[in-house]
C-alpha positions as CSV (number, residue, x, y, z in Angstrom):
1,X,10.7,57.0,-72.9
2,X,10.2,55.7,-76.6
3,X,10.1,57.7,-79.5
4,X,7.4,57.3,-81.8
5,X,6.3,58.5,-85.5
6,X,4.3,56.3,-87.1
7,X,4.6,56.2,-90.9
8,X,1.0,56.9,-91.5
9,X,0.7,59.9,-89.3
10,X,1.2,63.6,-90.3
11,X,1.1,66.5,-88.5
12,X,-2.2,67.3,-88.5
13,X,-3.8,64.2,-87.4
14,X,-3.1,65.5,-83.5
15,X,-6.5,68.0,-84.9
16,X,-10.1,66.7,-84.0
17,X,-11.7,64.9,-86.4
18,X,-13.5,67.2,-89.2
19,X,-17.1,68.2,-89.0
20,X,-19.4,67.2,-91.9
21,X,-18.9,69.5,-94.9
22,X,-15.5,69.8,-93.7
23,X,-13.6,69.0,-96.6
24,X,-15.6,70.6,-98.7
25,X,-15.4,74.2,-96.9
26,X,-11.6,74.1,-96.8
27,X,-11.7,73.3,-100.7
28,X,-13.5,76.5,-101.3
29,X,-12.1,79.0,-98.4
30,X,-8.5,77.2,-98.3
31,X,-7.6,74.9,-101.1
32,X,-4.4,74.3,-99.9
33,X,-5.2,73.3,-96.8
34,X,-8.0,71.1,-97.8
35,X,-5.4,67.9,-97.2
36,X,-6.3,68.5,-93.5
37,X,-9.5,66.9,-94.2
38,X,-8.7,64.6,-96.9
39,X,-8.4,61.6,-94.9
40,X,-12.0,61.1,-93.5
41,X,-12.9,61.0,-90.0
42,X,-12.9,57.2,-89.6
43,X,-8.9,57.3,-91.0
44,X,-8.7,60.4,-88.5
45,X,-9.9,58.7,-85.7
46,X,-8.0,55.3,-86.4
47,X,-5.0,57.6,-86.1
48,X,-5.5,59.0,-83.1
49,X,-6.5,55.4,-81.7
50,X,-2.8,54.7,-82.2
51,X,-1.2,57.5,-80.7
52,X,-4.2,56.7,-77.8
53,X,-2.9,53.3,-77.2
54,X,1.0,54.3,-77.6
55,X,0.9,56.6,-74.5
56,X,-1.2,54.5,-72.7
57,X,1.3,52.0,-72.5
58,X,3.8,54.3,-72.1
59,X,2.4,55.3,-68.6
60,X,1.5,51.2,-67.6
């Protein structure tokens, strides 16, 4: 088994990527959580490509 935490990660990026108007909800109804969001969906989703690809190899 290998450990893995990529520098770039956080916590949150495990969370789906966030909807349209995302960011801007969470500014208004939760500031501080707005950081959720912050990233962008294409930085979200290149995120979760790497933890993808880590556990698929992990299982080849």
């Amino acid at each position: 088994m290998t450990y893995m935490e990529p520098e770039n990660l956080s916590h949150f990026d495990f969370l789906g990527v966030c909807k349209p108007g995302g960011l801007a909800i969470l500014q208004a109804e939760e500031p501080e959580d707005a950081f959720i969001c912050a990233d962008g969906v294409e930085e979200r989703m290149a995120d979760q490509a790497i933890v993808i690809e880590a556990v698929l190899a992990a299982f080849q």
